[in-house]
PyMOL Python script that loads the backbone (N, CA, C, O; Angstrom):
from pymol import cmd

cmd.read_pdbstr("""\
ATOM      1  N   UNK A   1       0.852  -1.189   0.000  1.00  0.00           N
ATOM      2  CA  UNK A   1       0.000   0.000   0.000  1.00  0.00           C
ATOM      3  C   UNK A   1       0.893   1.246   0.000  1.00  0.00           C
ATOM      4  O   UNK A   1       1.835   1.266   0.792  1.00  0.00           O
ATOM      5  N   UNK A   2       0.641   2.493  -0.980  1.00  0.00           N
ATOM      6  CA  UNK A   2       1.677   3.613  -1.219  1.00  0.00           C
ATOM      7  C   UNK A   2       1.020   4.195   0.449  1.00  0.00           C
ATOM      8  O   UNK A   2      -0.025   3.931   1.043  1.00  0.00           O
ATOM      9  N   UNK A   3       2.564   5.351   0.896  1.00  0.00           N
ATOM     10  CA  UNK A   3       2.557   5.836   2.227  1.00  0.00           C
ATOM     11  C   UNK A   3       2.715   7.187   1.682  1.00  0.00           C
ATOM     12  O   UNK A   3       3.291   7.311   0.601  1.00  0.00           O
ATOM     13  N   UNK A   4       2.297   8.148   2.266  1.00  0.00           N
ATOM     14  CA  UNK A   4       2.337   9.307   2.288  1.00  0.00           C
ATOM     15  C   UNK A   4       3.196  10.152   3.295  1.00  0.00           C
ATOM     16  O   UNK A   4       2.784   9.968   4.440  1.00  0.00           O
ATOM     17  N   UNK A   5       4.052  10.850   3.247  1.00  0.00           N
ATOM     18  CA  UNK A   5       4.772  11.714   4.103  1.00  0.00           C
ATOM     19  C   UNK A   5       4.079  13.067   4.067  1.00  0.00           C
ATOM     20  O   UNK A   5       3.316  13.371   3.150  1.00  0.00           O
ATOM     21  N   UNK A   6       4.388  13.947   5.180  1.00  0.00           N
ATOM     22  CA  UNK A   6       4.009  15.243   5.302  1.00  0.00           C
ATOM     23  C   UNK A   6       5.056  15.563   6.283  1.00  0.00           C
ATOM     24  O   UNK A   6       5.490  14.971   7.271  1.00  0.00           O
ATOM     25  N   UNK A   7       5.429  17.078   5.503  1.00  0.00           N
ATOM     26  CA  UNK A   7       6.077  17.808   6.396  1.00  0.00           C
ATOM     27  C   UNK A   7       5.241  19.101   6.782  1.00  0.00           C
ATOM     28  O   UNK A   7       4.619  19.925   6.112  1.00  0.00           O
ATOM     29  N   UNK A   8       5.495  18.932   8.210  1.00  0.00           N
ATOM     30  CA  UNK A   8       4.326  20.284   9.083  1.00  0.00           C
ATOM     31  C   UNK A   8       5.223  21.018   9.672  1.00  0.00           C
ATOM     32  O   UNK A   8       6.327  20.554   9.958  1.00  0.00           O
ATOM     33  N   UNK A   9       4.824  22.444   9.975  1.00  0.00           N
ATOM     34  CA  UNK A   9       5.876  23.445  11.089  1.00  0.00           C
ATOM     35  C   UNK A   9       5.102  23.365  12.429  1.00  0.00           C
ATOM     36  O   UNK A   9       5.816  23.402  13.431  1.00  0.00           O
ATOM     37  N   UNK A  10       3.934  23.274  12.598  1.00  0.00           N
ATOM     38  CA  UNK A  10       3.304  23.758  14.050  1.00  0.00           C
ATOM     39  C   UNK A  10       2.311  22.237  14.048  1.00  0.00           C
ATOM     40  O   UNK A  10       2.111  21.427  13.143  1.00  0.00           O
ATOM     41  N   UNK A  11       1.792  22.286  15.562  1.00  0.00           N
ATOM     42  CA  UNK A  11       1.071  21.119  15.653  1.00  0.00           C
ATOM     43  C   UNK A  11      -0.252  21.342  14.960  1.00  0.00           C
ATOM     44  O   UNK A  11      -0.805  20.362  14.461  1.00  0.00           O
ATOM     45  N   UNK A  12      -0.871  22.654  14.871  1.00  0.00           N
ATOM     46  CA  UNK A  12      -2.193  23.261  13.982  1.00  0.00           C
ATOM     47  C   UNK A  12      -2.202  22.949  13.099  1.00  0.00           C
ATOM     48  O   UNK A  12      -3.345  22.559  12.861  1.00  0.00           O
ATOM     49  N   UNK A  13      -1.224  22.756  11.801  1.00  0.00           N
ATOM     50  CA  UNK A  13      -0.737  22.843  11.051  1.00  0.00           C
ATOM     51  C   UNK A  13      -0.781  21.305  10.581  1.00  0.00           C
ATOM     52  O   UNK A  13      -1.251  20.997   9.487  1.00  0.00           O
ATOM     53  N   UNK A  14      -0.113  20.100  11.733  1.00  0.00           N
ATOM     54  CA  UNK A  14      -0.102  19.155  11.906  1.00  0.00           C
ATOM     55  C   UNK A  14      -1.798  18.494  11.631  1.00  0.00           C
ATOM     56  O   UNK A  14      -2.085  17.687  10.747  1.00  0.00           O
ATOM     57  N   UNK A  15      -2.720  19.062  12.596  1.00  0.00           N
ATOM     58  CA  UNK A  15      -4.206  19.019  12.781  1.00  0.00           C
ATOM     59  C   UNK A  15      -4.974  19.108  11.270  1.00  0.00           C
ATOM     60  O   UNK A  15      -5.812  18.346  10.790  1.00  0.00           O
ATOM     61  N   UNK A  16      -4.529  19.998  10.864  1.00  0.00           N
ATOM     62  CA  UNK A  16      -5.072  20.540   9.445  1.00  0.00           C
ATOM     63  C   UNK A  16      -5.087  19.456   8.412  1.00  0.00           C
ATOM     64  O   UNK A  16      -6.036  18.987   7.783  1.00  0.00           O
ATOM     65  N   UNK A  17      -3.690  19.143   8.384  1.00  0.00           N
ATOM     66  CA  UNK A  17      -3.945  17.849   7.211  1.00  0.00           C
ATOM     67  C   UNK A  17      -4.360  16.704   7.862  1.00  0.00           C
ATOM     68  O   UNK A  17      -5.126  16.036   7.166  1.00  0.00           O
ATOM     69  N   UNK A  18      -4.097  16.190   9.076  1.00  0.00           N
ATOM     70  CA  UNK A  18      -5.011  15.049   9.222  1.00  0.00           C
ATOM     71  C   UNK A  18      -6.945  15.231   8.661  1.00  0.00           C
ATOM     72  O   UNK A  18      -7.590  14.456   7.956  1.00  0.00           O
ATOM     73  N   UNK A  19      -7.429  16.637   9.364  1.00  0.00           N
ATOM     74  CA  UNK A  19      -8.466  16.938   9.013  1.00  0.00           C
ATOM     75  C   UNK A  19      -8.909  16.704   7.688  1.00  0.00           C
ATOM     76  O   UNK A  19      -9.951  16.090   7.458  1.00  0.00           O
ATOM     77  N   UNK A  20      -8.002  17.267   6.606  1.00  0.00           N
ATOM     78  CA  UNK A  20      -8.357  17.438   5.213  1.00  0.00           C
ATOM     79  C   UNK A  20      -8.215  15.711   5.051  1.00  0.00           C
ATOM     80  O   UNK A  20      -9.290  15.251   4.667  1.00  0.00           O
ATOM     81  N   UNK A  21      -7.151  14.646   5.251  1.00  0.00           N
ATOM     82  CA  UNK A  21      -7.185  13.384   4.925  1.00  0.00           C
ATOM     83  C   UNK A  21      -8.336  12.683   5.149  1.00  0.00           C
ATOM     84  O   UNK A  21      -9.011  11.962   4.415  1.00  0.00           O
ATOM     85  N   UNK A  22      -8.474  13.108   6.592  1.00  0.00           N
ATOM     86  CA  UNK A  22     -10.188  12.288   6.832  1.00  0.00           C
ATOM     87  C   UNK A  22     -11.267  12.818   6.335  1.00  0.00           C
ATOM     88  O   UNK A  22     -12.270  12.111   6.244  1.00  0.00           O
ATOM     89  N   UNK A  23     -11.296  14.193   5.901  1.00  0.00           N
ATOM     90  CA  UNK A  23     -12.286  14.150   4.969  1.00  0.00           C
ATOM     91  C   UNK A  23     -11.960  13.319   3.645  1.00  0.00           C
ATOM     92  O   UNK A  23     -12.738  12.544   3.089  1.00  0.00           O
ATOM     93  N   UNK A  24     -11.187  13.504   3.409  1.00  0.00           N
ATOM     94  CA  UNK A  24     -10.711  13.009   2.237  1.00  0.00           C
ATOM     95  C   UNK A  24     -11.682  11.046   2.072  1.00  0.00           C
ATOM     96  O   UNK A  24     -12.492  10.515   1.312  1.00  0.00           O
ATOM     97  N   UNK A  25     -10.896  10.670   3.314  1.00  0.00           N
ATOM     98  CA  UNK A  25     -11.431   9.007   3.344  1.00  0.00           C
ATOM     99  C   UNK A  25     -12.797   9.293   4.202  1.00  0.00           C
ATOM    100  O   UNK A  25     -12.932   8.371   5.005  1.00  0.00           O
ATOM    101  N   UNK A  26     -13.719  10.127   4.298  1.00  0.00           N
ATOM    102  CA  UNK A  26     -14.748  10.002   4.728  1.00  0.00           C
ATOM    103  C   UNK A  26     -15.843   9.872   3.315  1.00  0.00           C
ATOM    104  O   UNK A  26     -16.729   9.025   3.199  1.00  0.00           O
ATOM    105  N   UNK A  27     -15.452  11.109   2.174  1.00  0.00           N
ATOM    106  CA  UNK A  27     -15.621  10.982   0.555  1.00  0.00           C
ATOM    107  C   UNK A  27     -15.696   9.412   0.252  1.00  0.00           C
ATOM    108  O   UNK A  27     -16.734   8.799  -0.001  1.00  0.00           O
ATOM    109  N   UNK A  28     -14.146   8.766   0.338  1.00  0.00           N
ATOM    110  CA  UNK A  28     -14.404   7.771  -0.328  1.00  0.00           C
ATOM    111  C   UNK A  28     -15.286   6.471   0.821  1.00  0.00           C
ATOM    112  O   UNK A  28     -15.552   5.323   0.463  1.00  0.00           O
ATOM    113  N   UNK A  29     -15.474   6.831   1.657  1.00  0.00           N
ATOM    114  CA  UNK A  29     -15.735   5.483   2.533  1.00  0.00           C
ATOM    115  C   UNK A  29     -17.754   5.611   1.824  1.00  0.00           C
ATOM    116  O   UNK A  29     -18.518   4.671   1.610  1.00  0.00           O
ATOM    117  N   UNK A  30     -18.000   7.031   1.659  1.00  0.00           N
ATOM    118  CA  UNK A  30     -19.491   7.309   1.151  1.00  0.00           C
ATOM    119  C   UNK A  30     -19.402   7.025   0.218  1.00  0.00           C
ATOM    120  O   UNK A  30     -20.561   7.072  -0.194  1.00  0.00           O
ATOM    121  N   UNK A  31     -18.750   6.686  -0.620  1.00  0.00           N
ATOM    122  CA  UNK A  31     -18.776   6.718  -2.110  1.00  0.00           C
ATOM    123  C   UNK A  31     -18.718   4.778  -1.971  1.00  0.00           C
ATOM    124  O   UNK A  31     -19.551   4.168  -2.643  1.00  0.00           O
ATOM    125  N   UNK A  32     -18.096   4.266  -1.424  1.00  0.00           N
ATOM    126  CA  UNK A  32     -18.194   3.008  -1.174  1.00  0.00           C
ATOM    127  C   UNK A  32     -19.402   2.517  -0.445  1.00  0.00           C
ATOM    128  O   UNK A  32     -19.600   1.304  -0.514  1.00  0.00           O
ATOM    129  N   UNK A  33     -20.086   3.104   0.112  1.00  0.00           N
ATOM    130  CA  UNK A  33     -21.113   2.552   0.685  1.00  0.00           C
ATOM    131  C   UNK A  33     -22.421   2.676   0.112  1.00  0.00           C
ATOM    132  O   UNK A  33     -23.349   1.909   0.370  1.00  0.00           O
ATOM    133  N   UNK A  34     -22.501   3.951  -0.909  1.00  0.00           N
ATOM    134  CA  UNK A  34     -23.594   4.323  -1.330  1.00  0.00           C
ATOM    135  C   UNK A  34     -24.276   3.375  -2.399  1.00  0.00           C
ATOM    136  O   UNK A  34     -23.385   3.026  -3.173  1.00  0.00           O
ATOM    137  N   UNK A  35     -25.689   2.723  -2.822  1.00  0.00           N
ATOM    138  CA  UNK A  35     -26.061   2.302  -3.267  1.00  0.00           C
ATOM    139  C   UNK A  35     -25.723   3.009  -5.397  1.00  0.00           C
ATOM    140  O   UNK A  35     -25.418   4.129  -5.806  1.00  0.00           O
ATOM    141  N   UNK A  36     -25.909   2.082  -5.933  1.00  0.00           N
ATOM    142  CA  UNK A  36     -25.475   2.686  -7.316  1.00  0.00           C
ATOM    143  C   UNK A  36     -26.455   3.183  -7.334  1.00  0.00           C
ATOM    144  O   UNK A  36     -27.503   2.900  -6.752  1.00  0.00           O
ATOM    145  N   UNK A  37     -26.059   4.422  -8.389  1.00  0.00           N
ATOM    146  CA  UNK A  37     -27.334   5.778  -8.493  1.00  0.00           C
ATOM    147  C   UNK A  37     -27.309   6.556  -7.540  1.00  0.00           C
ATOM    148  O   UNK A  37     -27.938   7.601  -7.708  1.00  0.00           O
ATOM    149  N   UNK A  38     -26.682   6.384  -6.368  1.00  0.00           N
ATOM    150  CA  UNK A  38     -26.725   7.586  -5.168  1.00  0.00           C
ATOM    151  C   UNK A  38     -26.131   7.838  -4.249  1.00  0.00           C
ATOM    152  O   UNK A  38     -26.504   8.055  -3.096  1.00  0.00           O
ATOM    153  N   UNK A  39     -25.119   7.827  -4.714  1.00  0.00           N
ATOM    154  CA  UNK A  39     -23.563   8.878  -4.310  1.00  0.00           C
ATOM    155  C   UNK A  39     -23.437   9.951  -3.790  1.00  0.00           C
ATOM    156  O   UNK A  39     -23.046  10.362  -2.698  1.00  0.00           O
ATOM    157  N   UNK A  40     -24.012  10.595  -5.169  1.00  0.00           N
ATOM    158  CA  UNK A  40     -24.213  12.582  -5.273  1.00  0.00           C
ATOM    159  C   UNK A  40     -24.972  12.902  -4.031  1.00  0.00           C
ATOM    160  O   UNK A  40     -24.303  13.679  -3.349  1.00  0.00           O
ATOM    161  N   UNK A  41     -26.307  12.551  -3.378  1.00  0.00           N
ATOM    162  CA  UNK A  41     -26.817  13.091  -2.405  1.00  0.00           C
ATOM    163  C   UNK A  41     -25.582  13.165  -1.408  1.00  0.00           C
ATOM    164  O   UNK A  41     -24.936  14.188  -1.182  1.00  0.00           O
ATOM    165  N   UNK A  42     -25.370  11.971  -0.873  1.00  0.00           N
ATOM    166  CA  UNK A  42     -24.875  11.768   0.494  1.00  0.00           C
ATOM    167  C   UNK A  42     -22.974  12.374   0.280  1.00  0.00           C
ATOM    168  O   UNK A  42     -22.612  13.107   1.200  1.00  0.00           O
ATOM    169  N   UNK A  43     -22.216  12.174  -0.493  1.00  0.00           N
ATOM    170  CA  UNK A  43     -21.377  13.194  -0.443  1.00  0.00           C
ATOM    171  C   UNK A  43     -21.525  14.277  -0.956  1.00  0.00           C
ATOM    172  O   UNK A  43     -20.479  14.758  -1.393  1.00  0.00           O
ATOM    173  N   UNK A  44     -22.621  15.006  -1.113  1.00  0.00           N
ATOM    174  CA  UNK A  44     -22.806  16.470  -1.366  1.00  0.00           C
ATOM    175  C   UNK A  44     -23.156  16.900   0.085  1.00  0.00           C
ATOM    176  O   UNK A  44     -22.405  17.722   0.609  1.00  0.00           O
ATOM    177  N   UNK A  45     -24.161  16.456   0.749  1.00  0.00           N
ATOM    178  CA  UNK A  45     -24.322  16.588   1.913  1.00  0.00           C
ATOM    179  C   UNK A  45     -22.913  17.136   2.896  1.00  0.00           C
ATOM    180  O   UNK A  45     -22.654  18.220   3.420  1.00  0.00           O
ATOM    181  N   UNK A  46     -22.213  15.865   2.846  1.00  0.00           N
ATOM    182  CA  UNK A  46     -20.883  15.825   3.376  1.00  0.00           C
ATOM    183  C   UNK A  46     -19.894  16.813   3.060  1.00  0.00           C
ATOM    184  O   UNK A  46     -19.081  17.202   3.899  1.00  0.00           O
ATOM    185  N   UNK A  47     -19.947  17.372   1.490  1.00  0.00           N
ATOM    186  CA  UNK A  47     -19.079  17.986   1.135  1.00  0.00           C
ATOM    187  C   UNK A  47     -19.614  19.684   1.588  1.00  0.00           C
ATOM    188  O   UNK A  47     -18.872  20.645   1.795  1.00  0.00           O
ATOM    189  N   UNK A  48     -21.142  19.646   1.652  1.00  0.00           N
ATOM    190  CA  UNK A  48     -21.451  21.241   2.380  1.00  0.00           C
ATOM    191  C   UNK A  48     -21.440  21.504   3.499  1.00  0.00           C
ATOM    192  O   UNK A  48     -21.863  22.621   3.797  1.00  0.00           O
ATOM    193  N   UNK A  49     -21.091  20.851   4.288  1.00  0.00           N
ATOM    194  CA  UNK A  49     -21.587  20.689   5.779  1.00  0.00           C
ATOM    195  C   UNK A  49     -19.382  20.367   6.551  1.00  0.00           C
ATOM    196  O   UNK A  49     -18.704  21.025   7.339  1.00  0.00           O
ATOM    197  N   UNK A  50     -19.174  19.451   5.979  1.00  0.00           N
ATOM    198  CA  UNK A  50     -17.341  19.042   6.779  1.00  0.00           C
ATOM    199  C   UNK A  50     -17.066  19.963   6.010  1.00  0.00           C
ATOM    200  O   UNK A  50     -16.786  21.011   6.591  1.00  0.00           O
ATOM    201  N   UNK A  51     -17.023  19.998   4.632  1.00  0.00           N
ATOM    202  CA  UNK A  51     -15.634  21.012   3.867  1.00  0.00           C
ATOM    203  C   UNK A  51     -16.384  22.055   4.003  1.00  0.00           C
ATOM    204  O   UNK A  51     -15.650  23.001   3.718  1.00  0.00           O
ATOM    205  N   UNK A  52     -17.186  22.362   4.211  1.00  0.00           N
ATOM    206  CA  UNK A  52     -17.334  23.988   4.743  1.00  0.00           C
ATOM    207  C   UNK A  52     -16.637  24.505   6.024  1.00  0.00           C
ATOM    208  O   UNK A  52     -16.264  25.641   6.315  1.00  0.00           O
ATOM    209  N   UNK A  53     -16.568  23.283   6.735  1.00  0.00           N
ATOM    210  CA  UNK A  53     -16.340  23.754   8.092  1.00  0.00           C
ATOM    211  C   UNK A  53     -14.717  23.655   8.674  1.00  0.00           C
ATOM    212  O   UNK A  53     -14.131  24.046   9.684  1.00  0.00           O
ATOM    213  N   UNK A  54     -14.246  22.691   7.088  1.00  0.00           N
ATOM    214  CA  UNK A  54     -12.762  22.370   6.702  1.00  0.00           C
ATOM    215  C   UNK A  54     -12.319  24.060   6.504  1.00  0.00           C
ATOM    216  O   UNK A  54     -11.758  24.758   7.349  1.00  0.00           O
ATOM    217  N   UNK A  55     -12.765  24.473   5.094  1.00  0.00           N
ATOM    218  CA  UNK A  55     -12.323  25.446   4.851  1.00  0.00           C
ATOM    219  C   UNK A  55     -11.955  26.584   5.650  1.00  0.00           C
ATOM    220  O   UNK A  55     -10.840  27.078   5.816  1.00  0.00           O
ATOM    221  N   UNK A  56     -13.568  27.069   6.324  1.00  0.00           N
ATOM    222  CA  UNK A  56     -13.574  27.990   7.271  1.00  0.00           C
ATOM    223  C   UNK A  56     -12.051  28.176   8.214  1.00  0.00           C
ATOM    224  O   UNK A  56     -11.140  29.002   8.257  1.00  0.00           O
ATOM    225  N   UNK A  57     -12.456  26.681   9.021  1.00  0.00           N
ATOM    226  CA  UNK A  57     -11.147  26.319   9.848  1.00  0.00           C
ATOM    227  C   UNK A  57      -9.868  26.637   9.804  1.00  0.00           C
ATOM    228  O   UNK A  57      -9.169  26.956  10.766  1.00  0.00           O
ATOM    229  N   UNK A  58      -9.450  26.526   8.327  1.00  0.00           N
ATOM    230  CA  UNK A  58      -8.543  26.539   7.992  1.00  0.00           C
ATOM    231  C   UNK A  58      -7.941  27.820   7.484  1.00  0.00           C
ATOM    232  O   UNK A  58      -6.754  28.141   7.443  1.00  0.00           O
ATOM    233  N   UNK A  59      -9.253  28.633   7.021  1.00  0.00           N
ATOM    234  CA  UNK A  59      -9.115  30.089   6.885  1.00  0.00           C
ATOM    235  C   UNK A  59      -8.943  30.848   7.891  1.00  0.00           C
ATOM    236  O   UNK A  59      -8.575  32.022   7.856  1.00  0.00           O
ATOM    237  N   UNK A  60      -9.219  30.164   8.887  1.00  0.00           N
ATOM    238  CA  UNK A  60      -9.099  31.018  10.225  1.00  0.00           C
ATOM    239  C   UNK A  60      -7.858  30.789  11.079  1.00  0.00           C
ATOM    240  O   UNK A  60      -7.321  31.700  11.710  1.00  0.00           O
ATOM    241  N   UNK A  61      -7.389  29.406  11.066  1.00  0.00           N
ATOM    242  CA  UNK A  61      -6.063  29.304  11.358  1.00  0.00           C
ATOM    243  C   UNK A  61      -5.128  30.462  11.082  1.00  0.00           C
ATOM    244  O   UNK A  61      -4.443  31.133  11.854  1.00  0.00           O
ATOM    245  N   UNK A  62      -5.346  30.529   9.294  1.00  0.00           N
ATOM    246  CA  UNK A  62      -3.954  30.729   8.651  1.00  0.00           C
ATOM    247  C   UNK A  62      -3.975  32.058   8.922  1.00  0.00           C
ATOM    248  O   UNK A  62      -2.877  32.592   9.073  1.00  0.00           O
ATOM    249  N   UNK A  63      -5.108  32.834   9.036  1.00  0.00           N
ATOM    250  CA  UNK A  63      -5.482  34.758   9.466  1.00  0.00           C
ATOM    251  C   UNK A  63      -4.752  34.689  10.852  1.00  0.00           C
ATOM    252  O   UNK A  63      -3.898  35.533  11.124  1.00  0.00           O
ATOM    253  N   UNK A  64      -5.050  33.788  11.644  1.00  0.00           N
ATOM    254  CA  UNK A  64      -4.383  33.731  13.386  1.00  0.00           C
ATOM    255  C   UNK A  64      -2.954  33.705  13.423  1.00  0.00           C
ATOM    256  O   UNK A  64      -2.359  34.510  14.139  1.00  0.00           O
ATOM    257  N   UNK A  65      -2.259  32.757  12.637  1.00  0.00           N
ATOM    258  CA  UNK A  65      -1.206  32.921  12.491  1.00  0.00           C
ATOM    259  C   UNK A  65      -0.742  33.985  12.199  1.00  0.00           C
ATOM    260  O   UNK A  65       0.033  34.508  12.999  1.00  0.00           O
ATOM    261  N   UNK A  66      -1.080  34.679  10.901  1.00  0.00           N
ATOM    262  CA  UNK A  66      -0.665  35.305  10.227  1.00  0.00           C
ATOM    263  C   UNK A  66      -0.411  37.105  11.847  1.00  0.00           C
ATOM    264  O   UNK A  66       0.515  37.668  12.431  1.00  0.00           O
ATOM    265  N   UNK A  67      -1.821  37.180  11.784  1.00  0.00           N
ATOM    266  CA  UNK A  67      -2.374  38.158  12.823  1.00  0.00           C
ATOM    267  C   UNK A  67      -1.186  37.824  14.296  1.00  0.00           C
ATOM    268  O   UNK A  67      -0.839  38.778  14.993  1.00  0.00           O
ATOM    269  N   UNK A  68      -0.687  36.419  14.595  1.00  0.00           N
ATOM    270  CA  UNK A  68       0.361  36.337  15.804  1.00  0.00           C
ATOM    271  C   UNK A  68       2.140  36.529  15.390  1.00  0.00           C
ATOM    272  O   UNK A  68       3.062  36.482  16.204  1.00  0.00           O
ATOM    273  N   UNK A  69       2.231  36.705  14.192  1.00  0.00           N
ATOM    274  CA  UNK A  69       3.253  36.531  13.337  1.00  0.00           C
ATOM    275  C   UNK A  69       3.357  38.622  13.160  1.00  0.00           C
ATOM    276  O   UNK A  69       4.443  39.202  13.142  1.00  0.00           O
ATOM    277  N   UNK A  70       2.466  39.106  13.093  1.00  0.00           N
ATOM    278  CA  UNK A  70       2.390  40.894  13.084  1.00  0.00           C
ATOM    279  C   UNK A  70       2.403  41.277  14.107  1.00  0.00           C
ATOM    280  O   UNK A  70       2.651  42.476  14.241  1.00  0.00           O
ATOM    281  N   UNK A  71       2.110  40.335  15.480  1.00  0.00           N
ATOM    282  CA  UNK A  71       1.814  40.937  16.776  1.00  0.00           C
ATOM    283  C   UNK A  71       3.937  40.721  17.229  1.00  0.00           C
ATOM    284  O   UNK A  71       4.687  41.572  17.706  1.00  0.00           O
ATOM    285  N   UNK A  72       4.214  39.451  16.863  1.00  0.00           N
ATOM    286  CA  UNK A  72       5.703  39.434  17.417  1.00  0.00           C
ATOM    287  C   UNK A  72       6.233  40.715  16.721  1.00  0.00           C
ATOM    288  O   UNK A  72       6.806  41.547  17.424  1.00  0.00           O
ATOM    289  N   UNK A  73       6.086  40.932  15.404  1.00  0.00           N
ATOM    290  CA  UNK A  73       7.434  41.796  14.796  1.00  0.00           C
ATOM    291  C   UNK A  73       6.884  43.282  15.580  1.00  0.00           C
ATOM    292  O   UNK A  73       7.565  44.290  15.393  1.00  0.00           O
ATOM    293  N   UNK A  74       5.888  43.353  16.279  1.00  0.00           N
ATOM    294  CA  UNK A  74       5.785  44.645  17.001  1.00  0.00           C
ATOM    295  C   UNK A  74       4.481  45.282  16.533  1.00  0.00           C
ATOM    296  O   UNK A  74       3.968  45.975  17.412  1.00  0.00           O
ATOM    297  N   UNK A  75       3.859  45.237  15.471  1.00  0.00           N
ATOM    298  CA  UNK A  75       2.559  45.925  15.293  1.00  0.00           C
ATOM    299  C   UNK A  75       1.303  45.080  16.316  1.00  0.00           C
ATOM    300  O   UNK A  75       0.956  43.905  16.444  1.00  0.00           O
ATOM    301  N   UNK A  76       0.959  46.153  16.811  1.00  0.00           N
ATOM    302  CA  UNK A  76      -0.811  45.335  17.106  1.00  0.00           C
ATOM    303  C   UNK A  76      -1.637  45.104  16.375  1.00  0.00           C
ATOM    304  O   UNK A  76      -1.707  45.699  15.300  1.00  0.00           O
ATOM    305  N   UNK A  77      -2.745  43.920  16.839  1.00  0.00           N
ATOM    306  CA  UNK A  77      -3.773  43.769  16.069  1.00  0.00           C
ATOM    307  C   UNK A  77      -5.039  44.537  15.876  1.00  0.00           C
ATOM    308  O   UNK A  77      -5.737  44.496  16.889  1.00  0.00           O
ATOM    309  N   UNK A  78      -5.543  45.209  14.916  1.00  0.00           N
ATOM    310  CA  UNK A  78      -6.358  45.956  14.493  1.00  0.00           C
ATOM    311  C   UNK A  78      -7.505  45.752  15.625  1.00  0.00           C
ATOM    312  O   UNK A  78      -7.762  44.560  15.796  1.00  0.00           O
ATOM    313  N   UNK A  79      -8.101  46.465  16.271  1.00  0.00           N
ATOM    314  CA  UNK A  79      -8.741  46.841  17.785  1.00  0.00           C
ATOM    315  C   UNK A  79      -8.482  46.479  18.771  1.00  0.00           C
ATOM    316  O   UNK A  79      -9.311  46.024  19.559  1.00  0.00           O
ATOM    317  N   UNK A  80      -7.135  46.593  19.016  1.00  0.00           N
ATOM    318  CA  UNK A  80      -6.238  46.471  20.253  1.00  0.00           C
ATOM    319  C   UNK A  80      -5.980  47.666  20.711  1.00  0.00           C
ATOM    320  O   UNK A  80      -5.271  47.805  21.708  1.00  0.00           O
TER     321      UNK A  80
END
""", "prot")
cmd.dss("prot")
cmd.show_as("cartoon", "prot")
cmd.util.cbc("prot")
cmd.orient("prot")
């Protein structure tokens, strides 16, 4: 079975791609279970509801970082 490596800097970071993988095998575990002809419902479902909440997540991480990364070099954060 092929193995996958990842290189991460922070444990968040670390979190993130496990997240995205298990969505990833949550896709295919629905796609394996679903009766032929009906797939599309049940990972569409899945795909508006986790990867929305993937994305978000992940959009919000990377702003936090970003926002703790401006706070070290000395600027504050905008309504501080």
């Amino acid at each position: 079975m092929p193995t996958l490596t990842i290189t991460y800097q922070t444990p968040e970071e670390r979190r993130a791609y496990e997240r995205a993988i298990a969505f990833v095998a949550e896709m295919h575990r629905i796609d394996a279970d679903a009766p032929d002809g009906g797939v599309i419902d049940p990972c569409e479902s899945v795909a508006l509801s986790q990867g929305r909440d993937l994305l978000r997540d992940t959009l919000a991480a990377a702003i936090q970082t970003r926002a703790e990364g401006v706070e070290k070099r000395g600027f504050p954060r905008a309504g501080k």
